[in-house]
N, C-alpha and C positions, 0 to 999 in steps of 0.2 A: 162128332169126331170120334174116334177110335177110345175104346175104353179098354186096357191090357188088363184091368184089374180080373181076375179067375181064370184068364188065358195064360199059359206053362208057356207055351211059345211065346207067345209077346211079349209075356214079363222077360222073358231070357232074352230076347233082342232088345229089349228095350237098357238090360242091366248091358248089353255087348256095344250096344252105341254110346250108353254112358261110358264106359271107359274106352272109346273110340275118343269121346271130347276131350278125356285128360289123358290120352296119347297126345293128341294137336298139343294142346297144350304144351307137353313135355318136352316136345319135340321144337317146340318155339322160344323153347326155353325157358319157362318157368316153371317154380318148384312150386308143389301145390300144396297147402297143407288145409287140414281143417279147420275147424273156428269155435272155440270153446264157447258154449253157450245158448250156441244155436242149433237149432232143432231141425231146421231147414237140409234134408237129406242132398238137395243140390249146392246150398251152395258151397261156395271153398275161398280162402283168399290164395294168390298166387305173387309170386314172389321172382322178380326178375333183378339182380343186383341192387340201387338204391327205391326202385319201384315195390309197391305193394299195393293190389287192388283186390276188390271185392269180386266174385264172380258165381252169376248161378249157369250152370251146367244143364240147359234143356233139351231132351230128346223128343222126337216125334218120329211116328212110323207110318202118318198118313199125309205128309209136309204142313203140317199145320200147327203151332205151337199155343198154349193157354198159361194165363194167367189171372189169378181171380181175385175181385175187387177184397177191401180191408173190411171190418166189420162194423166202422161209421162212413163207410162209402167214401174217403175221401181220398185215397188215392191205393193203389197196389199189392200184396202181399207178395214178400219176397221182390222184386222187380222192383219196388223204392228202396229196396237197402241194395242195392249191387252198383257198381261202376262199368260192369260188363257181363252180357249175356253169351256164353257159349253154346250155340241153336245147334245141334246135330239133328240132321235129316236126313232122309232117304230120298232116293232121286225121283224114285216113283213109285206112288202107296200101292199099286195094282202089284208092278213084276219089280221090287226094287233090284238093283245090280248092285248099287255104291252107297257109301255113305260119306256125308260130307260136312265141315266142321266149318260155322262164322262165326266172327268174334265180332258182337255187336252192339256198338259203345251203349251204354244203360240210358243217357238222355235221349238217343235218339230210339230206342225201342219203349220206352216211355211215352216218346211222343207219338209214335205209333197206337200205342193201345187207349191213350187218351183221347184220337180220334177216332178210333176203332167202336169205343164206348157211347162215346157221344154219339155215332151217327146210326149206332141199330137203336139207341132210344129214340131218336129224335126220327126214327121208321116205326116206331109201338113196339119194339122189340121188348120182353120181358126178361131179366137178367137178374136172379136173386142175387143177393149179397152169397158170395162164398162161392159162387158158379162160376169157372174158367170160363174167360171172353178168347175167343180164338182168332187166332191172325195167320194167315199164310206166309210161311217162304216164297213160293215162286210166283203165285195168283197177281197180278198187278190188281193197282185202283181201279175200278169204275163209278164215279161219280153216283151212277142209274142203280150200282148195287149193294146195299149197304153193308153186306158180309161181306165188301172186299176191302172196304176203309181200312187201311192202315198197312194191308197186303201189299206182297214183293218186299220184305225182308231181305233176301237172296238176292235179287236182281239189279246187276253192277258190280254184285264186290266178289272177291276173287278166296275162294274158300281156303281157310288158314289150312287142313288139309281133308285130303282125297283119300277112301278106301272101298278096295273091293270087298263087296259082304259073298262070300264064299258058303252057298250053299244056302243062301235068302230064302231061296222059291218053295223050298218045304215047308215055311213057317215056324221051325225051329229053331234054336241059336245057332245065328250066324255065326262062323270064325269069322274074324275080319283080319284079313290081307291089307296091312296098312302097305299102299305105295310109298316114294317118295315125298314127302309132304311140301308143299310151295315153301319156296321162302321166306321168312317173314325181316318185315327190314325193323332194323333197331331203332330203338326209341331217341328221339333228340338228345343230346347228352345236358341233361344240366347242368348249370355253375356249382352248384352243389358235388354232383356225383365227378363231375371234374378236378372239384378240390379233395375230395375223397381218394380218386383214384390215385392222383399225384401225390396225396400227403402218404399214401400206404407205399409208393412207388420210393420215398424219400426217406422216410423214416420217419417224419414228423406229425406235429396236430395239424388237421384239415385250417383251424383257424390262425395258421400261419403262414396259412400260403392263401397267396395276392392273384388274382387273374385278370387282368387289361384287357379288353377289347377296343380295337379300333378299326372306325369304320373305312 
């Protein structure tokens, strides 16, 4: 896969798609902040009214995303501490035009890369400890190939958002022309953040107000 590290262009599109992910973000409404403590350059917790989650922010400029095993093999670095992976990709490693942003819950890209692992060992595949296992956005499964286990990330969900990379094809940093971004729909409301909203609405302490449901 694509290595940016001594490339001036790549590293700049790669720092212009990283905050392409915390536009989506922004723009979906939460505030993002950093996380004291942690060394992890991606991740960020992000903060939506009574919500708060963990999130690492990954970019790829060849649609391919990595993450690499812990240093007793027994499960992830970065990828088991998050609740959500925000994947920024490019639509196409050869000529990109766009760049596009999914928000992709952490169990289910967990379970991705846990069959992803398993199935180029269980091909003789060699994979040191500390070596990014790579997985595809758009590539689907194929049973018959073991690079593709885990692959199609992207494929089905509808990108939190859309942007033109303006001026891609040099291999320089892109501007990016954020479009319109999809809508994102609001989170369930909980009992909790309902008793919140209504106690700030009243004047009162949340645990004074009662809420009935009936079926």
């Amino acid at each position: 896969m694509t290595n940016v590290f001594g490339k001036p262009g790549k590293i700049a599109s790669r720092r212009k798609l990283f905050e392409l992910g915390q536009r989506a973000l922004e723009q979906a409404g939460w505030r993002i902040e950093r996380i004291q403590g942690i060394g992890k350059s991606s991740v960020r917790r992000i903060v939506r009214g009574a919500e708060r989650h963990t999130v690492s922010i990954r970019t790829t400029q060849d649609t391919w995303i990595a993450f690499p095993r812990n240093e007793d093999d027994s499960g992830w670095v970065t990828l088991d501490d998050v609740d959500y992976v925000a994947a920024v990709t490019v639509d196409d490693k050869d000529n990109p035009k766009r760049g596009l942003v999914y928000m992709v819950d952490g169990d289910e890209m967990r379970e991705r890369f846990d069959r992803a692992y398993r199935a180029r060992l269980d091909a003789g595949h060699s994979i040191p400890i500390g070596r990014g296992v790579w997985v595809s956005m758009f590539l689907p499964e194929d049973p018959e190939t073991p690079s593709s286990i885990g692959g199609g990330i992207a494929l089905g969900k509808q990108p939190l958002l859309t942007a033109k990379l303006d001026g891609a094809d040099d291999g320089a940093a892109a501007e990016l022309v954020v479009q319109a971004p999809m809508p994102h729909q609001e989170a369930p409301l909980t009992i909790a953040e309902a008793k919140r909203r209504l106690a700030q609405s009243l004047g009162v302490d949340p645990e004074k107000v009662k809420i009935v449901i009936e079926a």
